[in-house]
PANUDO-237351 format. One record per residue (C-alpha): residue in one letter; x negated, y, z. Coordinates in pm, whole numbers, plus 32768, in hexadecimal, padded with zeros to 4 digits. Each point is the difference from the previous one (the first is absolute). Layout:
// PANUDO-237351
aXYZ
...
This chain:
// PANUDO-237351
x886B86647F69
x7FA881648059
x7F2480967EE9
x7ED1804680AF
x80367E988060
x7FF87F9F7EA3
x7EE680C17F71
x7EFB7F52812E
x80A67EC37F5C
x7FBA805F7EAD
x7E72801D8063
x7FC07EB78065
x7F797EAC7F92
x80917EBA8024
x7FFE7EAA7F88
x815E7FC7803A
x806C81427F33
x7F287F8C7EF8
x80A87EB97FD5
x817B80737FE9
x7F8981277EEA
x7F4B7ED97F82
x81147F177FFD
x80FD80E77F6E
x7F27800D7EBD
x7F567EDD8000
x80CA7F2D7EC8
x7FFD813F7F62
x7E8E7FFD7FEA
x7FC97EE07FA9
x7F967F0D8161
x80D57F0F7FA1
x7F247F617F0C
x7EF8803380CD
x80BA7F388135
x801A7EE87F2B
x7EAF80127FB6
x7FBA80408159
x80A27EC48083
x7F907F047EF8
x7E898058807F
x803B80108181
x80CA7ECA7FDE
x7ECA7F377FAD
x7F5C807B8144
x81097F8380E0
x7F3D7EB28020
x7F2F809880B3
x7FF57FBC817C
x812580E080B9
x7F7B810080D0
x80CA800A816E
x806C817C8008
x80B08086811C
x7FBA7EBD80E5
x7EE380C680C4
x8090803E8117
x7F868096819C
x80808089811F
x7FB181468055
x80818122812F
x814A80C57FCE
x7FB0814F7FA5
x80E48108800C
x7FCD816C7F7F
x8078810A80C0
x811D805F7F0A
x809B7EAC8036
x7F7A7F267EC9
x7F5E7E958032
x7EBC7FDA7F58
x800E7E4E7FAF
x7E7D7FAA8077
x7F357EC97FD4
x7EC57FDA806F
x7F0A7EBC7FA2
x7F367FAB8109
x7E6D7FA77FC0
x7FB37E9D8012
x7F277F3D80D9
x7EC97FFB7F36
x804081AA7FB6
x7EE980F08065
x804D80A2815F
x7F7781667F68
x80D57FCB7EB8
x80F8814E7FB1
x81387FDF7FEB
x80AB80067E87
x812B8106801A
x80B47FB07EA8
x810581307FA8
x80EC7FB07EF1
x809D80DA7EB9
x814580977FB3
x81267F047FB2
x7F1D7EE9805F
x7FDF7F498159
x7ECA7F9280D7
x80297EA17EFF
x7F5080BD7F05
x7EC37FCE80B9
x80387E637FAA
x7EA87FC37F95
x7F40810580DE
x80AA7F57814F
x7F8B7EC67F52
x7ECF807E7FF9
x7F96806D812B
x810E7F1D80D0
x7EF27F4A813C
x7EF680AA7FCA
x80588134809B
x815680F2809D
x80FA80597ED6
x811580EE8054
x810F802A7F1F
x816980D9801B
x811580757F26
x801981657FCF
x814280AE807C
x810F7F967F42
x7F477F0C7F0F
x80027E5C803E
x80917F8D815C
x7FB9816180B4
x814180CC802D
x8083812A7F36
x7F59814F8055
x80E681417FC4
x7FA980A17ECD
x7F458143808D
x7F1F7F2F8075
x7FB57F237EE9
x7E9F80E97FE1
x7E857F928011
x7FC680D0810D
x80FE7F3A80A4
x7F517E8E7F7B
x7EE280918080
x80568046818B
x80B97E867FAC
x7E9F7F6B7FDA
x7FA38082812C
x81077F6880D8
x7FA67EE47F42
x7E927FEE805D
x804580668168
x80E37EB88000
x7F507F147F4A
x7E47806E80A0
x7F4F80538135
x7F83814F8024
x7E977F8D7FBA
x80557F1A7ED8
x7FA980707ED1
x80C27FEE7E8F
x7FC47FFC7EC1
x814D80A97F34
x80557F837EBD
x811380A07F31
x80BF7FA17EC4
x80BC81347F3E
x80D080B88127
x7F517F3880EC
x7EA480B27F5E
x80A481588023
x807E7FC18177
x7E807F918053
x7F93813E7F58
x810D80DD80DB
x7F7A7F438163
x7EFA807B7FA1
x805481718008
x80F07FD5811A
x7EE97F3580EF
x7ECD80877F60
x7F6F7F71818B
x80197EB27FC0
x7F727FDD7EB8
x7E937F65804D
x80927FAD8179
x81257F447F9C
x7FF67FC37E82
x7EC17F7F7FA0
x80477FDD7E75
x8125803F7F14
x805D7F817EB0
x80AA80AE7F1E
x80BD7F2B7EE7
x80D9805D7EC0
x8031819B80C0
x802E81497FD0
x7F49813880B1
x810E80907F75
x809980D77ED7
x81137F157FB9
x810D80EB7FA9
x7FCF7FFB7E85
x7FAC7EA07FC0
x80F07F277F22
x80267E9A8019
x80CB7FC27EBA
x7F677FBA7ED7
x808E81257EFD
x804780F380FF
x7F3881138052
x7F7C8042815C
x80C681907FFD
x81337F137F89
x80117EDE80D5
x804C80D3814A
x811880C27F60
x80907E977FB6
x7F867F868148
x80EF80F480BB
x81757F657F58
x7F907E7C8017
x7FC380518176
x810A80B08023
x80D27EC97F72
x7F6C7F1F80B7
x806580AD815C
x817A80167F89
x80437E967F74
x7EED7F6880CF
x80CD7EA57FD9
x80337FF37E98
x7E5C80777FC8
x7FD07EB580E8
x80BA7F167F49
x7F76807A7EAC
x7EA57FC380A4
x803F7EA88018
x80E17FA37EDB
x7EE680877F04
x7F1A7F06806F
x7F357FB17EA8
x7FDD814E7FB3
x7FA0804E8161
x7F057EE77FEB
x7F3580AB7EAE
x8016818380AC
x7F6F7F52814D
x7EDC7F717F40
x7FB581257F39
x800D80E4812B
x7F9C7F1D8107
x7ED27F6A7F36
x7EEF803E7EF9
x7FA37EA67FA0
x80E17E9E7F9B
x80317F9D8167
x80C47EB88083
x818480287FCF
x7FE37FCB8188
x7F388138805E
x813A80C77F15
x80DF7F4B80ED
x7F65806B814C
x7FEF81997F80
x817D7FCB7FC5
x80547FA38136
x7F6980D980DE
x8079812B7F04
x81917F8A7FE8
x7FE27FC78189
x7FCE81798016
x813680C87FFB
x803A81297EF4
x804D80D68109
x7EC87FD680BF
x7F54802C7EB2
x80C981447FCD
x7F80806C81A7
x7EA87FAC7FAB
x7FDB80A57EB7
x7F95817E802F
x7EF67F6680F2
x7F137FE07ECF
x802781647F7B
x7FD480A48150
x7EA17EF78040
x7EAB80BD7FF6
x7EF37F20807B
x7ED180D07FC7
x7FF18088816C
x7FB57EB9806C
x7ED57FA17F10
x7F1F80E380E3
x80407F208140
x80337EB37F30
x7E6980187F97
x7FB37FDB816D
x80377EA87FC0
x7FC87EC67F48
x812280187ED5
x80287F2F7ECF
x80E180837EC6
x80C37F237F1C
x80F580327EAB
x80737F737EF9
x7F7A804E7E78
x818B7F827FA8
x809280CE812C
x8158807A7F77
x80758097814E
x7EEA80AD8073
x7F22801B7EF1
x7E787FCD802B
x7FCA815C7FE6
x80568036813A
x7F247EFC80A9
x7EC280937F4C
x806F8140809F
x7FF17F3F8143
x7EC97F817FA2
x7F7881717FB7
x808380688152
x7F4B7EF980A8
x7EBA7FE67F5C
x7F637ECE8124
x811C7F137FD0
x80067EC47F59
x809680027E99
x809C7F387F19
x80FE801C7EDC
x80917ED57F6D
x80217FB47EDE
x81677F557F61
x807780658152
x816680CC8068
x8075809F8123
x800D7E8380A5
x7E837F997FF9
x80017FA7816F
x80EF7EB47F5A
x7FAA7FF17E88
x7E4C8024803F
x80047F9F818C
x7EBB7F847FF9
x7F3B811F7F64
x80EF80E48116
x7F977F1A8132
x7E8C7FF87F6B
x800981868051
x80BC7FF7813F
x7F127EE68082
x7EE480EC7FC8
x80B0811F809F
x80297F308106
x7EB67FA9804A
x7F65815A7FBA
x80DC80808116
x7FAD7ECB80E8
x7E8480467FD1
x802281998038
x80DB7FDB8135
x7EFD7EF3808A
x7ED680AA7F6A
């Protein structure tokens, strides 16, 4: 890894970085106890019903970038008894995550009107992107192949982003400032950053000027014994289980909802981790805030947010003074699973406040 390489690395913010520091230290401080703890209580909660992750499932139209990768697109069709003039949900998904995340959101809004969802480059069942390109700029023209795909030219949308997926709305935004109040009718921003990620730390004990310069050699690592990181992934599995929870949630959530987090996070690749890393520190989302409050937006985080911490959703929420608020409480960077209904209580009225200004 070339240094410059490195440093860019080194600036970043990632949940998968966070749990192999984490791991590596985690007896040492102590989580074991807590695991145990951990498990005896979720245990209880397994009787309740099972909640079918990952069986959601649409067809959708190939798309292909222009640099070769294949975005994976599904796209849930409104049902019979669905409102002709209903927008279309666009729902754009987080780093290490897949288009499952949105479980209970599809759920949600499944019939009653269009839902379009997609992979990003080199995350779920899309195909591997090259690292250069592993950028929100590049998510950003990505979405737009995606929407020319997936719409008409007249229909309009309604974008909804988680994390990454927040900061690639944010960057359409500044790259097709034309079609926001044409095209895009409302965005939600959930559990993102505007920016100023560079010196944020996501372990416990370690401060945000140290955690990059530690960042830098367990990247580094991870792109020379990519195999060995893998298997260590998955033979750590209680451990794995507690630093998921903690970092993945704010609240005592069903063992289950642990469980889904963990698989979409060990079904992403350290090196694609390592590509997509310095796209955080290089992020500035301000630009767009201008051209965002053209429309109807609606701004989400988590009190408990250990990945992108809540500070930088009231920042959002400074930047776009009209837009619906809310900041949960007991909630971490995964509120769209752990508080789903509060999340979907905001969307819904994003929704409609977009449906009634584009009729109005």
């Amino acid at each position: 890894m070339s240094p410059a390489r490195g440093s860019r690395l080194a600036q970043g913010i990632g949940l998968v970085t966070g749990i192999a520091a984490l791991t590596a230290g985690a007896v040492a401080t102590g989580w074991e106890l807590e695991r145990r703890v951990v498990g005896q209580k979720l245990a209880k909660r397994r009787e309740l019903p099972a909640e079918a992750f990952f069986t959601l499932r649409a067809p959708g139209p190939e798309v292909v970038t222009p640099d070769g990768v294949r975005l994976h697109v599904e796209v849930d069709e409104p049902g019979p008894d669905a409102d002709p003039e209903a927008v279309t949900v666009v729902l754009v998904h987080g780093y290490v995550l897949s288009l499952h995340c949105w479980h209970f959101q599809r759920k949600h809004f499944r019939g009653s009107r269009k839902v379009v969802l997609y992979d990003q480059r080199s995350h779920g069942r899309s195909s591997r992107s090259k690292p250069r390109f592993c950028r929100i700029s590049q998510l950003a023209k990505d979405l737009k192949r995606v929407l020319d795909a997936t719409t008409e030219p007249d229909e309009k949308v309604v974008l909804i982003g988680h994390s990454m997926g927040g900061m690639t709305i944010q960057q359409f935004a500044r790259q097709y400032p034309k079609l926001i109040g044409t095209k895009v009718v409302g965005a939600g921003l959930l559990a993102t950053s505007s920016g100023n990620l560079a010196q944020h730390s996501i372990v416990p004990g370690i401060s945000g000027e140290l955690f990059p310069r530690l960042a830098e050699p367990i990247l580094s690592v991870t792109n020379r014994i990519p195999a060995l990181i893998e298997r260590s992934r998955r033979v750590s599995t209680d451990v794995s289980f507690v630093i998921t929870r903690r970092m993945g949630y704010g609240s005592q959530v069903p063992a289950e909802y642990v469980d889904f987090l963990s698989e979409m996070v060990a079904s992403t690749p350290m090196e694609v981790v390592a590509d997509f890393y310095p796209a955080f520190a290089e992020f500035d989302g301000r630009r767009s805030m201008p051209v965002l409050s053209r429309i109807e937006t609606a701004v989400i985080g988590g009190e408990k947010d250990s990945i992108v911490p809540v500070e930088h959703t009231d920042r959002i929420i400074e930047q776009l003074p009209g837009a619906d608020s809310l900041i949960v409480p007991d909630s971490g960077h995964m509120g769209i699973v752990e508080h789903h209904q509060a999340y979907n209580e905001v969307l819904d009225h994003l929704v409609e406040r977009a449906e009634r200004k584009h009729a109005g």
